[in-house]
N, C-alpha and C positions, 0 to 999 in steps of 0.2 A: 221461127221464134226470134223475136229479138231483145238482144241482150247489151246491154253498151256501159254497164259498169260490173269490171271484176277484180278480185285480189289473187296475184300469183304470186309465184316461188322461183327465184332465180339463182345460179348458180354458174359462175365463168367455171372453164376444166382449170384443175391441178397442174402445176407447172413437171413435168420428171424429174427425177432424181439424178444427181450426176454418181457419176460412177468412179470409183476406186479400181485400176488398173496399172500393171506396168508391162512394158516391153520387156517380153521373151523371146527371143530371135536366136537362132543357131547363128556365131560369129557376129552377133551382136552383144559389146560387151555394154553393162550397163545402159540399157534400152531406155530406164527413165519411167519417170508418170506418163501413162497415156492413157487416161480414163477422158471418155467424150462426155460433151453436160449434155442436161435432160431438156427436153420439146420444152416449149409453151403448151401453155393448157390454153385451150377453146377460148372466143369471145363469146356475149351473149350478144345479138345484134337485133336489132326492130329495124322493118324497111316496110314501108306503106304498099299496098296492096291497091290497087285498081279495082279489082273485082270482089273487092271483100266491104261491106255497108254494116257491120255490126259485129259483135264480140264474140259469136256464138262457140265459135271452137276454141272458147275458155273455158265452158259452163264445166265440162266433167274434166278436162287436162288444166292441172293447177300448178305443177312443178315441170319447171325447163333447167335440164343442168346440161351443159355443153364437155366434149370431150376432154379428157385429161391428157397431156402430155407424154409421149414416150422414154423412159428412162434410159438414159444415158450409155454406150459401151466400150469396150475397150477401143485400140487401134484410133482412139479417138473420134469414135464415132459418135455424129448428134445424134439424140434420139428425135423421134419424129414428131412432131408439130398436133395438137391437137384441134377437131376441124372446128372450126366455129360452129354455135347454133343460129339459123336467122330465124328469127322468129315474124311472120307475115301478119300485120294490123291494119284497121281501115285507114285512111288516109283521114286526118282531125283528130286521131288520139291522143290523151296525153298521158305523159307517164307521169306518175308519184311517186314518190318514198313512202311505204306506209306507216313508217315509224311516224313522222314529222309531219307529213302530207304535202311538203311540197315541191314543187312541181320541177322533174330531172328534166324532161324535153317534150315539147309539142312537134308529133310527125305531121306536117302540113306539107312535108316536100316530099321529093322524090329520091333524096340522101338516105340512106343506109346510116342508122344509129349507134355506135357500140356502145354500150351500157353498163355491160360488165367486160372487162379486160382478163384475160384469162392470167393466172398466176405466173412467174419467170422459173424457167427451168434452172437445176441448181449445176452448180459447176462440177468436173470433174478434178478429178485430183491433179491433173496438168498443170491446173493452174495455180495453185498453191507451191509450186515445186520453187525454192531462192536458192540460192548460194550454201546457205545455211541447213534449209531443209530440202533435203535432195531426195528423200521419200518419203512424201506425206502420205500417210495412210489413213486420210479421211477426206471427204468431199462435202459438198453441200445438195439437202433437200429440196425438192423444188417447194416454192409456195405455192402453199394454196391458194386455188381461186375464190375472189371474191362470193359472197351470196347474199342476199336482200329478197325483201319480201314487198312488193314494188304492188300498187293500183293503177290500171287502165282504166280510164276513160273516157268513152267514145262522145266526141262533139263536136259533130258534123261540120261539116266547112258549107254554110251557104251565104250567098248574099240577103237573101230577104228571108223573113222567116213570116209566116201565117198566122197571127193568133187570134184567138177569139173564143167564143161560146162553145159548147157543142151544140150541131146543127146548126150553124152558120151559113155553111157551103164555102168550108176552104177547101176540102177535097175535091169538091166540085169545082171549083176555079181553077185548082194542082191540073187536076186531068182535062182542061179547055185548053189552058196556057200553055202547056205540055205536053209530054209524047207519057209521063208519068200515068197507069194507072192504078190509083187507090181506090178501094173496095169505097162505096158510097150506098148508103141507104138512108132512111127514113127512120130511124132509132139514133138517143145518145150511145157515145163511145162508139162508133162502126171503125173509125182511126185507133186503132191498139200502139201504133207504134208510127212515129215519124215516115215521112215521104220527101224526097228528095225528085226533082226536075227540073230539067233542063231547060231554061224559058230564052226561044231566037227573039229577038227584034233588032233592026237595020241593020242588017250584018253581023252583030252581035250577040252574044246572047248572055243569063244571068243563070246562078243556079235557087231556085226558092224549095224550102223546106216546109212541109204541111204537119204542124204541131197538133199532137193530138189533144182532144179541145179542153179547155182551164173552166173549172169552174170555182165556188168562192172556196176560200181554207186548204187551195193547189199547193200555194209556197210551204205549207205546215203537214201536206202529206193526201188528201183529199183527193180524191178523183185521181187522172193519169195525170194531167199534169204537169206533175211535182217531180215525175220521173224522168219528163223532158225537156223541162226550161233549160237543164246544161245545152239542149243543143241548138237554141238560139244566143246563146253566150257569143257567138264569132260573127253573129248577121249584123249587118249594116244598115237594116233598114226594118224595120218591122211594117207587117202590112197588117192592122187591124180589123176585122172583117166583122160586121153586127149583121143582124138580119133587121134590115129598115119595116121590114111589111110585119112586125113583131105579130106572126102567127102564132107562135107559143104564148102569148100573153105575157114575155119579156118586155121590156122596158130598154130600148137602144140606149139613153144616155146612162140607166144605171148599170148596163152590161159591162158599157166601158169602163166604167168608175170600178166595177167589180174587178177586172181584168189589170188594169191600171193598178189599184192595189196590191194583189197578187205578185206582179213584176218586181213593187217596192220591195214589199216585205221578202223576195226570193233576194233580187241584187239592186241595191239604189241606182249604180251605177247603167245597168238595163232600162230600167224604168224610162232614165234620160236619153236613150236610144231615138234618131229618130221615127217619127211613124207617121203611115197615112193611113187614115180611116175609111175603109171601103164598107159604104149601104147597098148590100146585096139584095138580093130578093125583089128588086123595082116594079118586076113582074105583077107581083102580087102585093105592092103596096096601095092600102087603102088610107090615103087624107083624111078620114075623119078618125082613125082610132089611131094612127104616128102623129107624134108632132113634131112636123118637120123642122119646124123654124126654131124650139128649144134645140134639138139636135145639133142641128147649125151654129147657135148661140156658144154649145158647149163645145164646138168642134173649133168655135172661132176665138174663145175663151182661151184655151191649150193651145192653143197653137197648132191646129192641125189642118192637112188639105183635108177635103172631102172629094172622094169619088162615088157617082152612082153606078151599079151595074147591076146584072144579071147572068149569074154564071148557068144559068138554067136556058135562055135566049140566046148570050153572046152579045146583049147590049151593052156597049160601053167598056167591054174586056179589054180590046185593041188597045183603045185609048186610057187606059189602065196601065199594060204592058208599056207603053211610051212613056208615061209620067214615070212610072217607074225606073224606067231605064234614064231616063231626065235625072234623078234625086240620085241613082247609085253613081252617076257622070259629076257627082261634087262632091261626094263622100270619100272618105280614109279607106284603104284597102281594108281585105277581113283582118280580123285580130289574129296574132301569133302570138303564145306567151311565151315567155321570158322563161328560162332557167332560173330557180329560186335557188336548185341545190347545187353546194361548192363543194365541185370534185374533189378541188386542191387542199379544199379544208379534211375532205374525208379521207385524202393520202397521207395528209401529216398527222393524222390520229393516228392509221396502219402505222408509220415509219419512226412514232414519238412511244417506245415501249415503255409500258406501265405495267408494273408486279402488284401484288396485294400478297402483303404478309401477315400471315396470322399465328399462334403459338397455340400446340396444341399441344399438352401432358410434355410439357418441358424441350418440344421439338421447333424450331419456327420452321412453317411450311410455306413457300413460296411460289407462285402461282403467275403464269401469267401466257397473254399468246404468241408473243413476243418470244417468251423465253422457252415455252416450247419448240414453237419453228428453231431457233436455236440449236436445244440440245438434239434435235432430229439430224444435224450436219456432224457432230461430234462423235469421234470415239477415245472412249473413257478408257481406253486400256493402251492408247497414245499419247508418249508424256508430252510431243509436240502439240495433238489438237488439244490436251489439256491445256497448254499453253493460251493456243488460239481463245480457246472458251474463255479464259479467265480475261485475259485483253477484252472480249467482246461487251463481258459484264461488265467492265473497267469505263472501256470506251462509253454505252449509254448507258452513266451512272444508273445500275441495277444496285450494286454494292451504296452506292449513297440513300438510294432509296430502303434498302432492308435498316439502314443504323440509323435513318433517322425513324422507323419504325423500333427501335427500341433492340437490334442487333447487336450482339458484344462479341469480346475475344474469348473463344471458347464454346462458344454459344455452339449447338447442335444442327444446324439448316438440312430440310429437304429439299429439293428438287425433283421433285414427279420421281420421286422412290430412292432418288439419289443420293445420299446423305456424307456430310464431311463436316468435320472443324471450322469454323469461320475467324480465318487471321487479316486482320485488316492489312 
């Protein structure tokens, strides 16, 4: 089965928690903090797979979360590291943001991606130890790993892409030019799903993509398709294929106009691709019912070469494969896109904390993620980490944000069950 668009679930590990500890030593006076901080949590990583052509081992696994961190122990000990998940795609996928749709990374290499970073493990009480406070008795939480609900998109990496009617004979040309075989018979739709081969010439060789065939109202959902124009999206070349000896009682130059439209209405920018028109079927073409010379007219109209052949004989293939190889020897490499989504933008949202306060039956409740991770480091029965807390809310104006929400002196505030007086 082939599958090449899905929506997954991702999740970097939890960072560990540092640990609250001190030295106990016989003959050791005053040992100090020695609580160790907590692992990293897991990354989430994509690395392109060679041997993998499709999504399928997404279809029923929808949630990837990577290991969480080891918490922290005494004697200073780190806790241990949590392992990364790599997760294996075909080589051409691209990632998305599902929220937004746009696009984190295209795997076109053979780099290993990380995508999600796993959370930083929290410090031990070590490290809090000054002059002043000589036993903190609290440490920090590790944060949580990141998590996002991300779209893969599989779009094939080839140089030329095949399109045309059904029962044209691109399959049939795929498996002449190629070591590629696709199923081919004498019915529409026999191609359910793209075909990728490896096409030598002079020492050389290209890779062509056999689309499974367009017919009209494809870009709007109609026939296959509409399911596979993403993966001529990277070809460099489109090779057009009509059947010249119009057996079906087609019409060559209105196939193309069909075909042609289809590409608009899916991407303008495809449309403009360039292309060559290959009249298949030579075989079996009959002069009096083609007309070869409108054909011609329209081919020379557009701008387009014309090749004859026969995927059926092998006349004319050769000299098909060279021209080809001629047009991709002046063309732009495949396409890679571009990163749309700013990391750096989505770290200073994490690092920029925002509360939402609200008043309920004469309480203000204050809320936020920020300030949770927060009070997970604190202990509230320490009048020093109270201290620290209160600096923190100081530090990224929390306190400016509750009074300009309408906070006063005296005023009642919770914090996730925590409740105290609010003195400016």
């Amino acid at each position: 089965m082939f599958i090449d668009y899905v929506r997954i679930y991702i999740k970097a590990g939890d960072g560990g928690n540092g640990c609250v500890s001190f030295r106990r030593e016989k003959y050791v006076a005053k040992g100090g903090p020695d609580g160790g901080d907590g692992g990293r949590g897991g990354n989430i990583v994509f690395q392109a797979d060679q041997g993998k052509d499709t999504l399928l081992d997404f279809r029923y696994r929808r949630k990837y979360v990577a290991e969480n961190g080891a918490d922290g122990a005494g004697s200073k000990y780190h806790g241990k590291n949590g392992a990364d998940l790599v997760i294996p795609v075909p080589k051409g996928t691209v990632i998305r943001d599902a929220a937004t749709g746009r696009i984190i990374k295209d795997i076109s290499d053979d780099e290993p991606f990380v995508c999600l970073r796993g959370g930083k493990g929290g410090w031990g009480n070590k490290h809090f130890a000054t002059p002043t406070r000589q036993i903190p008795r609290f440490a920090k939480n590790g944060i949580e790993g990141p998590e996002k609900e991300i779209i893969l998109e599989l779009k094939m990496i080839a140089d030329v892409g095949l399109i045309g009617m059904p029962s044209v004979g691109k399959s049939s040309l795929l498996s002449v030019i190629s070591a590629a075989k696709p199923k081919i018979a004498d019915y529409h739709f026999t191609t359910l799903s793209p075909n990728l081969g490896v096409v030598p010439v002079d020492g050389g060789a290209f890779v062509c993509a056999d689309i499974p065939g367009l017919i009209e109202g494809a870009s709007e959902g109609l026939g296959l398709g509409h399911d596979f124009l993403r993966h001529i999206d990277r070809c460099r070349l489109l090779v057009h294929i009509v059947d010249i000896s119009q057996s079906e009682g087609r019409n060559a130059v209105e196939d193309i106009k069909t075909i042609d439209k289809e590409l608009e209405k899916y991407s303008p920018e495809l449309a403009q691709r360039p292309q060559i028109l290959v009249a298949n079927k030579t075989d079996a073409l009959d002069k009096s019912v083609t007309d070869i010379e409108a054909f011609e007219n329209y081919a020379a109209k557009t701008n387009r070469a014309v090749v004859y052949i026969s995927a059926a004989t092998g006349e004319g293939v050769k000299e098909l494969v060279r021209f080809i190889k001629t047009e991709l020897d002046r063309l732009p490499p495949l396409t890679v896109y571009e990163p749309e989504y700013d990391e750096e933008e989505e770290e200073i949202k994490e690092i920029t904390p925002t509360v939402t306060v609200t008043k309920r039956e004469g309480v203000w409740e204050v809320e936020g993620q920020w300030l949770y991770r927060l009070m997970g480091r604190i202990n509230f029965d320490d009048r020093e980490s109270m201290a620290y807390f209160d600096k923190m809310l100081r530090k990224y104006g929390i306190f400016a944000q509750m009074e300009e929400q309408g906070v006063c002196d005296g005023d009642i505030v919770s914090l996730y069950g925590f409740e105290y007086e609010y003195v400016k």
